[in-house]
N, C-alpha and C positions, 0 to 999 in steps of 0.2 A: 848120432849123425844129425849136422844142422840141415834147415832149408837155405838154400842159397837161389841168388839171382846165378843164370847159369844161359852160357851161348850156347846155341847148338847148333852143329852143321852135318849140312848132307849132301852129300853129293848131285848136282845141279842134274833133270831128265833130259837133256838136249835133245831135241827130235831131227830128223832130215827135214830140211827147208823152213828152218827155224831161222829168223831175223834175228840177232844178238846184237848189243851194247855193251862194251866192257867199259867200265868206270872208270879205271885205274889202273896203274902196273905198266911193266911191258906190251902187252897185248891192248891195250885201251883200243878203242874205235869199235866200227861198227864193221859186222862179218855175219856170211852166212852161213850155216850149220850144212855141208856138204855130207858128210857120213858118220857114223858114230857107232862104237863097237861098245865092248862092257869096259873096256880100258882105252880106248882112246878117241876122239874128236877130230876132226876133220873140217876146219873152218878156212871158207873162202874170203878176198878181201874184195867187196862191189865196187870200188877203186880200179884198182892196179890186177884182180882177178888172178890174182896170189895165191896160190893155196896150204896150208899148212894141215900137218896133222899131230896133233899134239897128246900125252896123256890128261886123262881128264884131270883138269885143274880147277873149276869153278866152282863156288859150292853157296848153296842157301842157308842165311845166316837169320836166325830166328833166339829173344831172348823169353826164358819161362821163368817167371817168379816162382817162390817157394817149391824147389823141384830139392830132392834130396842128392845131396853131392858129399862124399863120390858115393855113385852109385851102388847099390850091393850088383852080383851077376846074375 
């Protein structure tokens, strides 16, 4: 097994009354975190007071040098 540079992601902890920015995508702009379950989000739009509930889609993107890929289990 090599060490590789290697992305990792995790699913984002949204809290209630959480302020968000989405960067990019369909959903880009700014919303506010109205409810959140284990599988799905609930964001409001501080605009037009919109509100959507989506499955979670967001996730934290993090790179770690010399991590061993692929992983054993």
């Amino acid at each position: 097994m090599e060490n590789e540079k290697i992305s990792v992601f995790r699913t984002f902890p949204f809290h209630k009354d959480q302020k968000i920015h989405i960067e990019n995508g369909p959903r880009r702009g700014d919303w506010l975190v109205v409810g959140v379950s284990d599988r799905k989000v609930r964001l409001r739009c501080p605009v037009s007071l919109r509100e959507f509930e989506w499955d979670l889609f967001c996730y934290y993107a993090e790179e770690q040098q010399d991590r061993e890929w692929p992983q054993k289990d």
